[in-house]
Backbone as a ProteinNet text record, in pm:
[ID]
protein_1_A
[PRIMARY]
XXXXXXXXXXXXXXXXXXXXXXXXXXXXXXXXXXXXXXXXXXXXXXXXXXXXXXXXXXXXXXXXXXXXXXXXXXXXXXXXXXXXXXXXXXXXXXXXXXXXXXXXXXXXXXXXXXXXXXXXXXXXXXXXXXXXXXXXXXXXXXXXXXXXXXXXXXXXXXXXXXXXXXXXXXXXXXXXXXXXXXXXXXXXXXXXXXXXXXXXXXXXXXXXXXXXXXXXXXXXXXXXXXXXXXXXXXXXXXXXXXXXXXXXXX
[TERTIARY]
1011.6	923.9	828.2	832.5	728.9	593.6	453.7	343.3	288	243.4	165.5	6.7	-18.3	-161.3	-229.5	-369.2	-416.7	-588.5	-651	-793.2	-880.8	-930.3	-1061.5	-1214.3	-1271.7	-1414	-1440.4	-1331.3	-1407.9	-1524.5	-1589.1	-1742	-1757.3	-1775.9	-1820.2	-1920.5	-1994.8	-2167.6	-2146.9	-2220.9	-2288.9	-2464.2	-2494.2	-2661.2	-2645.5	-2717.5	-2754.7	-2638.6	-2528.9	-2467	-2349	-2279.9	-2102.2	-2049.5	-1935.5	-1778.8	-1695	-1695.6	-1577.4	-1653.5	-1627.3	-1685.7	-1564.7	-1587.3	-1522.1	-1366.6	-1308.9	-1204.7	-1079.9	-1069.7	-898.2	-780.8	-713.1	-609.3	-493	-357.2	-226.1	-110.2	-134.6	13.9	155.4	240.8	394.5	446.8	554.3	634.5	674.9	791.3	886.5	872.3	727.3	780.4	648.3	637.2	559	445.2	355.4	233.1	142.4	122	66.4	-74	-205	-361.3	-377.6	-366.4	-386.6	-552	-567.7	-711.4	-765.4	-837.8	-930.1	-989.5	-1003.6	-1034.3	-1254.4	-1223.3	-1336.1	-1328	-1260.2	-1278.2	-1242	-1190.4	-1256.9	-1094.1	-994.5	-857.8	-848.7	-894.4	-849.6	-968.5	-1054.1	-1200.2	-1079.9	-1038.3	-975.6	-838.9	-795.8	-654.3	-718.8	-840.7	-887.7	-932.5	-935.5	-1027.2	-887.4	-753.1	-652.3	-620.9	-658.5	-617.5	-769.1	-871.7	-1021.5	-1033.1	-1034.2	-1045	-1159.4	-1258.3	-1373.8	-1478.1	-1422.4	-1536	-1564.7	-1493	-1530.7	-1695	-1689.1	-1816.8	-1940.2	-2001.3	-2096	-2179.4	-2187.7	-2280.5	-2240.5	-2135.4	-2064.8	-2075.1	-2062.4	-2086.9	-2003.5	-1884.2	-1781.8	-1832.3	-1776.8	-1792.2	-1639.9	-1632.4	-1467.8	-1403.1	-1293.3	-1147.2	-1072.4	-959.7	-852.9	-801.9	-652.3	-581.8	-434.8	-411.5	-255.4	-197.3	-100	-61	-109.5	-212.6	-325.7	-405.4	-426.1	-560.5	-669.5	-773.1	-869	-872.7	-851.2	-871.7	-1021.7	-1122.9	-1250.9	-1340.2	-1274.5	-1322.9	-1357.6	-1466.7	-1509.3	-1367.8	-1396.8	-1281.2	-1142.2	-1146.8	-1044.3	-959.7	-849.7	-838.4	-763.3	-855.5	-781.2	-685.4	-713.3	-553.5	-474.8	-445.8	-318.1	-337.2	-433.2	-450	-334.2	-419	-329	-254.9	-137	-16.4	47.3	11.7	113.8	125.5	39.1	45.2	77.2	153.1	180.1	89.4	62.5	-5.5	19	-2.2	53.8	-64.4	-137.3	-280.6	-197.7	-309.9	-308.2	-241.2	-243.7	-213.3	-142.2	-33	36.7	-33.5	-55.5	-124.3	-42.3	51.4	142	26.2	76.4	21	56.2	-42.9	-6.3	68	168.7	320.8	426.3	558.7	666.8	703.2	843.6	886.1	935.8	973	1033.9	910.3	799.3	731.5	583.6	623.2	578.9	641.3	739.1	858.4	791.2	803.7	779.5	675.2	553.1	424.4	363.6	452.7	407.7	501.5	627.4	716.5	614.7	610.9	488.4	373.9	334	213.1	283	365.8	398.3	504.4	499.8	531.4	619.8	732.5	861.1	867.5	919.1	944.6	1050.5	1155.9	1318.6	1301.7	1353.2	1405	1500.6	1623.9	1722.6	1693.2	1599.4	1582.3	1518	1409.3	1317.8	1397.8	1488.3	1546.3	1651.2	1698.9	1755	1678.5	1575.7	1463.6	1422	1407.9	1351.8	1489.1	1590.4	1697.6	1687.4	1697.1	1696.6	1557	1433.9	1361.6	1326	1410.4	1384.2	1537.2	1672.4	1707.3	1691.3	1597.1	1521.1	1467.3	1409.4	1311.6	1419.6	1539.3	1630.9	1583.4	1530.5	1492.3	1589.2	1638.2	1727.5	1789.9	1900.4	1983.9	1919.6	1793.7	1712	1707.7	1609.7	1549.1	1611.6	1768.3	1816.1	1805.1	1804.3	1854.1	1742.1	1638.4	1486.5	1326	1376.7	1344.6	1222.1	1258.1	1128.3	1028	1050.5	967.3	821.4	746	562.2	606.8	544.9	588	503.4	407.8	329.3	435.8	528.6	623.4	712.2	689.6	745.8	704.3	792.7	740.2	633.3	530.2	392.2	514.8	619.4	714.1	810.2	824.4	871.2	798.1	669.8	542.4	513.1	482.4	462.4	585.5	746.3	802.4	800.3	782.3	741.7	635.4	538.4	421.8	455.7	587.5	630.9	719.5	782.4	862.8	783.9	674	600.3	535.6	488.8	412.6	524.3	690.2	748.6	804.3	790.3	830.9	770	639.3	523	557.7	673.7	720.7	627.9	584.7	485.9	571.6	494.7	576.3	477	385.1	334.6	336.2	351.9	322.8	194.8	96	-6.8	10.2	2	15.4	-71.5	-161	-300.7	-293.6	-211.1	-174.5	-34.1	-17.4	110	179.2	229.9	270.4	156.8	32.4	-37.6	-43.7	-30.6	19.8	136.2	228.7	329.1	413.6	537.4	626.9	685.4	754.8	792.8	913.3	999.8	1150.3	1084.7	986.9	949.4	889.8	829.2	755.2	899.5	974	1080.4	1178.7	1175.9	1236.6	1130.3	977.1	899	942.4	912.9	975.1	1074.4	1188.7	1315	1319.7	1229.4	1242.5	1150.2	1027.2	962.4	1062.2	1150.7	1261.1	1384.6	1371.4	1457.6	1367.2	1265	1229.9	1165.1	1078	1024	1102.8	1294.7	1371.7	1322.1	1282.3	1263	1036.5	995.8	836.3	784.2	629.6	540.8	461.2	491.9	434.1	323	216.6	79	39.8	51	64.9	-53.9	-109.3	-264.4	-198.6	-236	-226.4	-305.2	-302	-380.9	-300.5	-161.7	-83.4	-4.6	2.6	56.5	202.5	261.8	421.4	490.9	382.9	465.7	428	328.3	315.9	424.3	483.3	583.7	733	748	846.5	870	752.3	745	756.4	628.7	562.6	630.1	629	642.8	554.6	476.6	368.6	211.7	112.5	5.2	-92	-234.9	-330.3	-397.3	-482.7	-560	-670.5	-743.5	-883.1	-999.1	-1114.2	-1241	-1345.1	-1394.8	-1553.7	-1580.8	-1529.8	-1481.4	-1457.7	-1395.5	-1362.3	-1171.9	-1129.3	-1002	-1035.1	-942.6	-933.7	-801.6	-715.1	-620.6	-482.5	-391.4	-278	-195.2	-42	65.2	164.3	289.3	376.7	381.2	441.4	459.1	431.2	586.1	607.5	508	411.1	342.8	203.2	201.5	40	50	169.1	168.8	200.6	296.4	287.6	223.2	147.6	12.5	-69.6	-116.5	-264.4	-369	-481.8	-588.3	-702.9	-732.1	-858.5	-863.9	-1004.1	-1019.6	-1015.7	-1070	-1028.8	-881.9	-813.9	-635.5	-596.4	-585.4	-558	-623.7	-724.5	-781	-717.9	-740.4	-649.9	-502.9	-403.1	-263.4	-274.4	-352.9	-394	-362.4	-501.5	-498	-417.8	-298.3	-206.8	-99.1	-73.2	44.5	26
-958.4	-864.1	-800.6	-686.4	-601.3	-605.9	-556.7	-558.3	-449.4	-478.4	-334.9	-315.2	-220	-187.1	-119.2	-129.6	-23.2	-79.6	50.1	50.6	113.6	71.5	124.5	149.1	263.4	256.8	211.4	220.5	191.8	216.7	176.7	241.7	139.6	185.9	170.4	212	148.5	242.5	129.3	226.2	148.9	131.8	74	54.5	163.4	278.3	369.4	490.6	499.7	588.9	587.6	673.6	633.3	643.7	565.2	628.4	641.3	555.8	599.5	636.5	726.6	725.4	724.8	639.5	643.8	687.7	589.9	593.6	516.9	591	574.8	597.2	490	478.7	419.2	449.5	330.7	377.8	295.4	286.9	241.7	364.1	344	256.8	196.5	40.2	94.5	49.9	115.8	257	293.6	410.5	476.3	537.1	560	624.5	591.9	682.4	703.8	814.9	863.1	905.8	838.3	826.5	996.4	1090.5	1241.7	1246.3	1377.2	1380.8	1393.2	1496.8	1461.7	1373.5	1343.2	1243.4	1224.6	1057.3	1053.8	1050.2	1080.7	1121	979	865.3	738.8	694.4	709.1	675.6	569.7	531.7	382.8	310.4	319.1	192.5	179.7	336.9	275.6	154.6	158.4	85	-61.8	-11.2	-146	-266.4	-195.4	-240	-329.6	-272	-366.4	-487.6	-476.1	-613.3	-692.2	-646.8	-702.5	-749	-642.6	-647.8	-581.2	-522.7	-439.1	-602.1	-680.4	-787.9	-840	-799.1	-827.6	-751.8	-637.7	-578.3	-576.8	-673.1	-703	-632.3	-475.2	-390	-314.7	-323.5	-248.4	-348.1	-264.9	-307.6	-244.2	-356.6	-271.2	-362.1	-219	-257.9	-160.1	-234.7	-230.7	-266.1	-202.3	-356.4	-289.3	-401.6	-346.1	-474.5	-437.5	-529.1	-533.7	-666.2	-662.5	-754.3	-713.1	-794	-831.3	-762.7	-802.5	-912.6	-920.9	-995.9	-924.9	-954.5	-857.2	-924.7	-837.6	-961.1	-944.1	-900.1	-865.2	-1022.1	-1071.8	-1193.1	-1286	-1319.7	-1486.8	-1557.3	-1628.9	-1758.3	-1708.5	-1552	-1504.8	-1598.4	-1633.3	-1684.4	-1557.5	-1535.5	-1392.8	-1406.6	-1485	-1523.6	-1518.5	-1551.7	-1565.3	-1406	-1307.7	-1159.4	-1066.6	-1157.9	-1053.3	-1096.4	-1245.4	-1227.2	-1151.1	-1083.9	-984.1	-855.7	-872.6	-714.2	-744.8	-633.5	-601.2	-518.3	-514.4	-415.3	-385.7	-204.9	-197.3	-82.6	-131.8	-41.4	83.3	127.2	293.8	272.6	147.5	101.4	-49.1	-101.6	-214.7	-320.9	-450.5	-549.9	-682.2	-668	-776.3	-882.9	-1044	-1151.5	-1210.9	-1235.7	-1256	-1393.8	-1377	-1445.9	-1386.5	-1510.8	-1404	-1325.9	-1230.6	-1180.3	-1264.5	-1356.3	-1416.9	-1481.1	-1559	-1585.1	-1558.3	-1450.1	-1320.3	-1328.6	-1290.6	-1326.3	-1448.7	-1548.7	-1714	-1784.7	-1672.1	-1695.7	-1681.5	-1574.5	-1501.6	-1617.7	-1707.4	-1786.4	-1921.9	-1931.2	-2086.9	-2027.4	-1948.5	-1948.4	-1961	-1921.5	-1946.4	-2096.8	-2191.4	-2275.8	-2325.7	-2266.1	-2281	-2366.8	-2469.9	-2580.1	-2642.6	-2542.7	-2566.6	-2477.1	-2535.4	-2476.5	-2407.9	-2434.5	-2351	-2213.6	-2218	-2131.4	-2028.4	-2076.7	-2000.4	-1896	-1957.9	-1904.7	-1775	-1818.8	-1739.5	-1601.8	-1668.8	-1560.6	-1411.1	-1508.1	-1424.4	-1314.3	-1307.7	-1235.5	-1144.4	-1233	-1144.3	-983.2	-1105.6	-964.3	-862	-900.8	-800.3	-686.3	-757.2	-638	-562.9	-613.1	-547.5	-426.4	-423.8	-303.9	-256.8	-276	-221.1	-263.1	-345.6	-377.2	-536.8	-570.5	-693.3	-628	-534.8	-463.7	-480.6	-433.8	-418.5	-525.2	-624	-723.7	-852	-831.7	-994.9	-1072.2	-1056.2	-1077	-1092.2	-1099	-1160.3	-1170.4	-1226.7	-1284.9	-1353.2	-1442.7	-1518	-1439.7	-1287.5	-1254.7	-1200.6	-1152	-1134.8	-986.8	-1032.6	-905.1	-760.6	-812.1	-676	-607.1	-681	-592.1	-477.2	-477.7	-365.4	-279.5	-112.6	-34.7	5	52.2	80.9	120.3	196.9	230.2	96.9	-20.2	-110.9	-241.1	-227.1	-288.8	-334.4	-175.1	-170.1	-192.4	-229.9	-204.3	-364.3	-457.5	-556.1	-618	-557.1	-628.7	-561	-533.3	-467.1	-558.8	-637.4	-758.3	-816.7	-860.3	-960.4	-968.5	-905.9	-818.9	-897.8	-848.9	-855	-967.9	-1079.1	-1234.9	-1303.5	-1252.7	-1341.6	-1299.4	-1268.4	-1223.2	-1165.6	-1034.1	-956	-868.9	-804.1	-702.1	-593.9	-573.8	-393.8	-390.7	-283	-277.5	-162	-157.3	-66.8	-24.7	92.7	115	239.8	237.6	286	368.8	567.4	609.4	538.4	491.9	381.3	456.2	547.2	678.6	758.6	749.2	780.5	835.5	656.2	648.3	698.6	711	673.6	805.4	820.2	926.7	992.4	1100.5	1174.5	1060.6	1011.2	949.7	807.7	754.9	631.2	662.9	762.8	774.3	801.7	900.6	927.4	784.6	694.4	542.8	466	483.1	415.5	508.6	641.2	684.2	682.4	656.1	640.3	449.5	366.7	241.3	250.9	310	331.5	389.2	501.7	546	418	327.5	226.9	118.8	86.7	-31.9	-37.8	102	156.7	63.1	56.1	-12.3	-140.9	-187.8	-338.2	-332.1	-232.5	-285.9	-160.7	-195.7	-59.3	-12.1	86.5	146.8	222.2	140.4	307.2	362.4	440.2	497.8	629.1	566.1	677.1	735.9	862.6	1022.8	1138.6	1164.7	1343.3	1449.4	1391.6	1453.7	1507.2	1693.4	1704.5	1747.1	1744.8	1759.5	1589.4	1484.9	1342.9	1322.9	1391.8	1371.7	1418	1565.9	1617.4	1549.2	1511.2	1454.4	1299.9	1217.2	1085	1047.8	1129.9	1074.6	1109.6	1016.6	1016.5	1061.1	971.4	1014.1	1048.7	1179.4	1204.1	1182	1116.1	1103.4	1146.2	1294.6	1407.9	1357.8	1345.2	1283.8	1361.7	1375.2	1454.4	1365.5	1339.8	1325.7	1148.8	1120.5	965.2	989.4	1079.2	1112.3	1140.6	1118.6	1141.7	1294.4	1387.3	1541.8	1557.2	1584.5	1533.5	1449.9	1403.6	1296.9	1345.7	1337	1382	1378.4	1437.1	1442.3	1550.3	1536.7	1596.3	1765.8	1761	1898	1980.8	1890.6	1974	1990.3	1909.5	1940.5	2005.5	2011.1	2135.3	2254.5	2238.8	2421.6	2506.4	2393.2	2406.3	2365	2345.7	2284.9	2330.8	2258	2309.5	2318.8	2248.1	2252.6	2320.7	2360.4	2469.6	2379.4	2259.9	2185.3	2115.8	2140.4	2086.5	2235.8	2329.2	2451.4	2491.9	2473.6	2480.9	2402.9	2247.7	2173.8	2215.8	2263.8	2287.4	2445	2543.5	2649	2621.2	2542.8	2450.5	2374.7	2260.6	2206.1	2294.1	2402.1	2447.1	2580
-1328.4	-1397.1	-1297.6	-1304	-1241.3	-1243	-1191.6	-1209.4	-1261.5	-1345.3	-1391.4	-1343.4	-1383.7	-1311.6	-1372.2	-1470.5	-1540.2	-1499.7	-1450.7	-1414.8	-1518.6	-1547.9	-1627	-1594.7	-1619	-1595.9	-1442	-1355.6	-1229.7	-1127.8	-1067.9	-980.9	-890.7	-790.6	-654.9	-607.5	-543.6	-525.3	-374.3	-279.2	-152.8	-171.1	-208.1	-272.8	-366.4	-343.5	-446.4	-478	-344.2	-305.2	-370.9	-527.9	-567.2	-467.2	-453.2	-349.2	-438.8	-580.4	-662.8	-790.1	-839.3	-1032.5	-1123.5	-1257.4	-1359.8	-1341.6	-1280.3	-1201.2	-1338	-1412.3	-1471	-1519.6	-1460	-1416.4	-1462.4	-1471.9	-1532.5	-1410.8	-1328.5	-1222.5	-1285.1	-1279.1	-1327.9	-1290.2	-1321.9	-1231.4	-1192.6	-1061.6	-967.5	-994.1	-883.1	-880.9	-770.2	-667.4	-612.4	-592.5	-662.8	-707.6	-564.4	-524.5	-401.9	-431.7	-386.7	-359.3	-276.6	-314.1	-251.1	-255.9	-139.2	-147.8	15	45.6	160.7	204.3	346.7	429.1	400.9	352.9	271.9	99.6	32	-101.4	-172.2	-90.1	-175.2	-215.3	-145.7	-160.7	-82.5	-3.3	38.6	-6.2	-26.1	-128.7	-272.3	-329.8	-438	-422.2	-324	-282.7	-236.6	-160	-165.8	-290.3	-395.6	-485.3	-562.5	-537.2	-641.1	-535.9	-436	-369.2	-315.5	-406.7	-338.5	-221.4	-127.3	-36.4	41.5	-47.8	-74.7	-101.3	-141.6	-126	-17.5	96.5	269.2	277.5	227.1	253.6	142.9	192.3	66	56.9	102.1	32.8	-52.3	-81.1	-194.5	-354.9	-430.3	-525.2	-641.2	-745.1	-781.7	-888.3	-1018.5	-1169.8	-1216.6	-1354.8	-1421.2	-1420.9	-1483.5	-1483.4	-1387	-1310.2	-1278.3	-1343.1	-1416.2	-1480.6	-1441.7	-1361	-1359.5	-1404.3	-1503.3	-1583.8	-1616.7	-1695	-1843.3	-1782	-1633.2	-1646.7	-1560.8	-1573.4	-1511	-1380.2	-1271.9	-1127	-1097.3	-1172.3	-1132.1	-1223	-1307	-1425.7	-1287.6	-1364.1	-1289.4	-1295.9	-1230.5	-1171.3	-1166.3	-1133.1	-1095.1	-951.5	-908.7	-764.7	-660.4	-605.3	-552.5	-444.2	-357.8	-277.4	-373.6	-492.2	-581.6	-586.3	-646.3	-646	-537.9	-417.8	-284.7	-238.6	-301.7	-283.6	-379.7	-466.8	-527.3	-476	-333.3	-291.7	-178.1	-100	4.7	95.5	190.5	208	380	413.6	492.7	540.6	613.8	720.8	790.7	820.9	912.6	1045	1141.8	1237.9	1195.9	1242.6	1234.7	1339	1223.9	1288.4	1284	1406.6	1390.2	1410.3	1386	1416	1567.4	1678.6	1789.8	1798.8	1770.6	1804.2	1804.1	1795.7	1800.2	1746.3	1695.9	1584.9	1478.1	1488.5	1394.7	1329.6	1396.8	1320.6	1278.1	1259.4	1208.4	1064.4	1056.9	946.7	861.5	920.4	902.2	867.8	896	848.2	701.1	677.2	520.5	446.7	515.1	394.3	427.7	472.5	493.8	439.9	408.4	292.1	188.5	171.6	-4.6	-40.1	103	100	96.7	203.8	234.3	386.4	332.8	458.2	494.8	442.7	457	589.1	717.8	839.5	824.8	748.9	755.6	673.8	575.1	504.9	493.7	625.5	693.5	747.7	865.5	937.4	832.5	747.7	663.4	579.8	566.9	522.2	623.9	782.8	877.3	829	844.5	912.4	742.8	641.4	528.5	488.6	544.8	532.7	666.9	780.3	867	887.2	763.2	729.4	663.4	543.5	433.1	480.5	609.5	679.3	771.1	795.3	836.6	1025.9	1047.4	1209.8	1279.9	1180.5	1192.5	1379.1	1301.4	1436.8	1587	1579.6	1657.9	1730.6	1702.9	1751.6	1714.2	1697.9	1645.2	1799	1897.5	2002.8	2118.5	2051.4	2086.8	2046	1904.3	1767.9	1847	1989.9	2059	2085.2	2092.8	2242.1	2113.4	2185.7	2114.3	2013.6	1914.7	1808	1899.8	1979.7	2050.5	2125.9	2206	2234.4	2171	2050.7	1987	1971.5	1999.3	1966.3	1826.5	1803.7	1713.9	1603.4	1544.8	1464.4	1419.1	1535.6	1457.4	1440.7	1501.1	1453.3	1328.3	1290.4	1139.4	1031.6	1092.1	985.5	967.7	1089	1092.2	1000.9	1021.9	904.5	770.3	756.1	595.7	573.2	701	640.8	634.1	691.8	634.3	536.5	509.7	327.3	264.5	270	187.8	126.3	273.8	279.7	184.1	144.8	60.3	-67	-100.4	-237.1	-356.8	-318.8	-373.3	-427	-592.5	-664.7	-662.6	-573.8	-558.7	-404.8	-391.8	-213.8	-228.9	-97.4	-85.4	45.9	51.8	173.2	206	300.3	370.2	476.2	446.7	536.9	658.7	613.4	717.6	820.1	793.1	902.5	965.5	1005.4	1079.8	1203.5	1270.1	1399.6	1456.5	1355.5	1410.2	1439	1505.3	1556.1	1456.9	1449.2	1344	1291.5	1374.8	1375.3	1318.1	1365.5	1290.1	1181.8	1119.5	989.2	881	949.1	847.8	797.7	925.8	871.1	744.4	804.5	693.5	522.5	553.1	418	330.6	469.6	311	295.8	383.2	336.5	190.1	155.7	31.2	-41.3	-60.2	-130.1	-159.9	-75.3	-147.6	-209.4	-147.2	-194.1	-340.3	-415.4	-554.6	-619.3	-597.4	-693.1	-742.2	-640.8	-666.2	-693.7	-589.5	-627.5	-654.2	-691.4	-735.3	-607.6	-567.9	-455.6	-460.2	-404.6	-437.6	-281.9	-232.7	-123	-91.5	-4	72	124.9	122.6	206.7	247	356.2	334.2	308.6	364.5	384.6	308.1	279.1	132.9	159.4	265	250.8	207.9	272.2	259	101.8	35.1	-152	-147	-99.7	-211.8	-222.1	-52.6	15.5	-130.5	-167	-201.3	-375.2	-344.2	-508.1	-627.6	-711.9	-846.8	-948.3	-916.9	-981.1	-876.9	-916.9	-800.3	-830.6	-792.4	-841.7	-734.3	-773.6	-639.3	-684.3	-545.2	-581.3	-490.3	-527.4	-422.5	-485.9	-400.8	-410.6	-501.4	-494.2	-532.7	-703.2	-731.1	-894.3	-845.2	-993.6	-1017.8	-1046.1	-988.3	-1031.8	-1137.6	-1085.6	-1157.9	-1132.6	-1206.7	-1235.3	-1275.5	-1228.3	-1332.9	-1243.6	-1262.5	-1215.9	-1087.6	-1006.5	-847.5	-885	-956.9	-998.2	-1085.3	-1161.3	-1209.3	-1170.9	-1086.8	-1003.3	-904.6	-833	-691.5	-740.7	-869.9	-905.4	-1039.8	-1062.2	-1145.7	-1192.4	-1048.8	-1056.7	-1156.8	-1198.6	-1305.4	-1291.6	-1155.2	-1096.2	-965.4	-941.7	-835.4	-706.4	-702.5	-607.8	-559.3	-613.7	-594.4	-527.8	-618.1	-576.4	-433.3	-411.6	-271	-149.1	-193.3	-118.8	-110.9	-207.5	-227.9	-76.2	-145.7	-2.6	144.4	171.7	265.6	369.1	247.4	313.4	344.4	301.5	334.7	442.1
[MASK]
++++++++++++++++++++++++++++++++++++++++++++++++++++++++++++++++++++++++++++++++++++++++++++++++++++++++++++++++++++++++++++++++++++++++++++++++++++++++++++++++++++++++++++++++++++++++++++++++++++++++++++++++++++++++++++++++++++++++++++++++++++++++++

C-alpha cells in the first residue's frame, strides 16, 4: 500500500517572519507532484516539513497537520525516525556516506535490520540495479563511494533512500549539480520508479515540471498560487504570478 499525504492549515514562521502560509495540500499516489516556484518561495521548508526535518532548526516554528496515512506526524509522541523511514530523500548535492559503495547500499538495510549476509549482499546488487548503476560499479563495490562521479553519487544515495524500504521519495532540486547526461538518467529513473512510490519533487526549473509532473503545485511567497494538472497550469494559468513566471521560464 502506498502513502498518502494530505496537509492542512500549514505555517511556518521564523520568530515573527511566515515562510509558509495556509499551506493545503493532498499529494496523489504514484505519481509525481513537482514543488514549482522561485528560488526562496518556501519549496524546500515545505518538503522539509513531510519528513521533519525543519525540527533541526529550532527557530522555526511549524503549526498544522501533515497526515500520512491518517496520522498526523506533527501529534505528540509521534516517533519520527519511523516518519523518515517512509521517505526517501534525495538533496541538491549527493551525500554519499564516507565508505564504500556497497556499504553505502548496506547501511540503509542494517537500519531496518537486516543481518542476513547473504541477503545484504543480495540487496546491495538489487537496489543498485534499481538506479540502473549495478553495470557500472559491480566490479569495485570496495572502493570509497567519493570516487564516483557527482551523477552516480547521487544515484547512489537514491539506492540508498531506496534500501530503507520507503513508499514516498523527496527529492530537493536533485539535478542541480549535475550534467545534462546525468540529470536525464535521474529523470527517467523518477519516470519508472512513480510505479512503485509517491514522488514530490523541488524545482525552479520549468522545462523539468513540464518534462515530469503529474500533478503542479506553483508556489510564491510561501503561499500555494495554484495546483492542478501540468496541462492546465502551463496553458492556463489564473494567476498573474504563474503567468509571469510561465514568461520568464521560457
Amino acid at each position: 500500500m502506498q502513502s498518502t499525504i494530505a496537509i492542512s492549515n500549514l505555517q511556518v514562521q521564523a520568530g515573527s517572519q511566515p515562510i509558509l502560509t495556509d499551506i493545503n495540500l493532498e499529494i496523489p499516489v504514484n505519481r509525481i507532484t513537482v514543488l514549482l516556484g522561485p528560488s526562496g518561495c518556501g519549496k524546500t521548508t515545505l518538503l522539509r516539513c513531510m519528513n521533519r526535518l525543519n525540527d533541526l532548526d529550532k527557530g522555526l516554528k511549524v503549526s498544522g497537520r501533515i497526515l500520512i496515512d491518517g496520522e498526523d506526524i506533527y501529534a505528540d509522541g509521534v516517533y519520527v525516525p519511523g516518519v523518515r523511514q517512509k521517505m526517501g530523500l534525495l538533496s541538491q548535492r549527493p551525500w554519499p556516506l564516507p565508505m564504500s559503495i556497497a556499504h553505502n547500499i548496506a547501511y540503509g538495510l542494517k537500519l531496518k535490520g537486516e543481518r542476513d549476509k547473504r541477503q545484504i549482499t543480495h540487496k546491495v546488487e538489487e537496489h543498485l540495479r534499481q538506479v540502473g548503476l549495478w553495470d557500472e560499479v559491480r566490479h569495485r563495490l570496495g572502493a570509497p563511494a567519493t570516487s564516483l562521479s557527482i551523477g552516480q553519487q547521487q544515484r547512489l544515495c537514491l539506492a540508498r533512500g531506496l534500501a530503507v524500504q520507503p513508499s514516498i521519495i523527496l527529492a530537493d532540486e536533485p539535478t542541480s549539480a549535475l550534467d545534462p547526461t546525468s540529470s536525464k538518467i535521474i529523470e527517467n529513473l523518477f519516470r519508472q520508479l512513480k510505479q512503485q512510490y509517491t514522488i514530490i519533487l523541488v524545482t525552479h526549473i520549468l522545462r523539468q515540471a513540464k518534462r515530469l509532473a503529474d500533478h503542479v503545485v506553483f508556489m510564491s511567497d510561501g503561499r500555494i498560487i495554484e495546483q492542478g494538472p501540468p496541462d492546465q497550469l502551463f496553458t492556463n494559468p489564473q494567476s498573474p504570478q504563474l503567468r509571469d513566471y510561465l514568461v520568464d521560464g521560457n
